[in-house]
N, C-alpha and C positions, 0 to 999 in steps of 0.2 A: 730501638729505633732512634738515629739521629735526624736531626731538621738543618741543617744550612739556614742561616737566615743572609739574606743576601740586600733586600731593602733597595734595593738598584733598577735603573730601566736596562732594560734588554734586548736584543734585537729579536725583530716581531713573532718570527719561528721557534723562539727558544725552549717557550712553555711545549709545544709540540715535540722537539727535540728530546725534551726529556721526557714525555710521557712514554713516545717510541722507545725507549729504553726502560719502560715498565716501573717508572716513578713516578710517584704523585708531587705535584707541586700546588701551589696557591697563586695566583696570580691575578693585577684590576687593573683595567685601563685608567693610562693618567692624560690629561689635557692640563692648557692652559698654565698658568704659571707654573705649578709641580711638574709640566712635562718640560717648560725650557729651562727652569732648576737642573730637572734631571741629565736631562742633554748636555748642559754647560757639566754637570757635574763628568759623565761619560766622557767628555772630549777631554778634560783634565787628566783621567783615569788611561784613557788609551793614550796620552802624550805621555805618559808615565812608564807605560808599556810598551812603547816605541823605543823609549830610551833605554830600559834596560833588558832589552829584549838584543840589545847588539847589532841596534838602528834595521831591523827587519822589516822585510816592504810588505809584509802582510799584515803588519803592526799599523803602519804609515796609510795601507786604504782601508782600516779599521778607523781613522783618525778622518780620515776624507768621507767617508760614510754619516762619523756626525757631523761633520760640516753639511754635508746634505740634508741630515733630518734637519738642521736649524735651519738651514736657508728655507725650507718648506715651511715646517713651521712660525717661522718671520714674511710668510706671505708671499716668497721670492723659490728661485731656483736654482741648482751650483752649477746651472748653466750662467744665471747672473754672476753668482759669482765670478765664475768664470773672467765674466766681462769686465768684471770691477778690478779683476786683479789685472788680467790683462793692462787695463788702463791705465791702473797705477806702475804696471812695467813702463810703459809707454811713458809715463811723466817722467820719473823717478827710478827706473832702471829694478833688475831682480838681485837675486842673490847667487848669481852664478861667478861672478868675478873677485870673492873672496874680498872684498870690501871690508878694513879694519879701520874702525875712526879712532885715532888715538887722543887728538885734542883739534880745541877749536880756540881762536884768539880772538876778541872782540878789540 
């Protein structure tokens, strides 16, 4: 018998996932600091997986998913978000015009 030890959050269905496929796993619900650990950890991991994944868009709402747990879990929503980013478009412009700063002169 092998065990995978994996140590990681997951998204919510997964323990279900693999038992449908006739595996046992272990699994505990985490809150509070060890859940936005984990989440910060997960969004590092899937930006990892975005990038060498050959910048794949199903990588990329993998990565926008934990953006979502966090904003929930920080009391908010990635509809806030949203708004926030919005705004900061609005001040300070996006990232769609290829913007390279090369120097700045005081």
């Amino acid at each position: 018998m092998i065990i995978a030890v994996y140590e990681k959050l997951v998204r919510d269905r997964i323990p279900d996932i693999i038992q449908a496929k006739g595996k046992d796993c272990r699994f505990s619900r985490v809150s509070g600091e060890q859940l936005m650990s984990g989440l910060e950890a997960k969004l590092s991991e899937e930006i990892q997986e975005f990038i060498d994944s050959g910048r794949d868009l199903e990588e990329l709402a993998d990565i926008l998913e934990v953006v979502d747990g966090l904003a929930s879990h920080l009391g908010s929503s990635f509809e806030e978000i949203m708004k926030l980013k919005q705004k900061k478009r609005n001040e300070r412009g996006g990232f769609q015009e290829g913007i390279w700063l090369e120097w700045v002169q005081d």
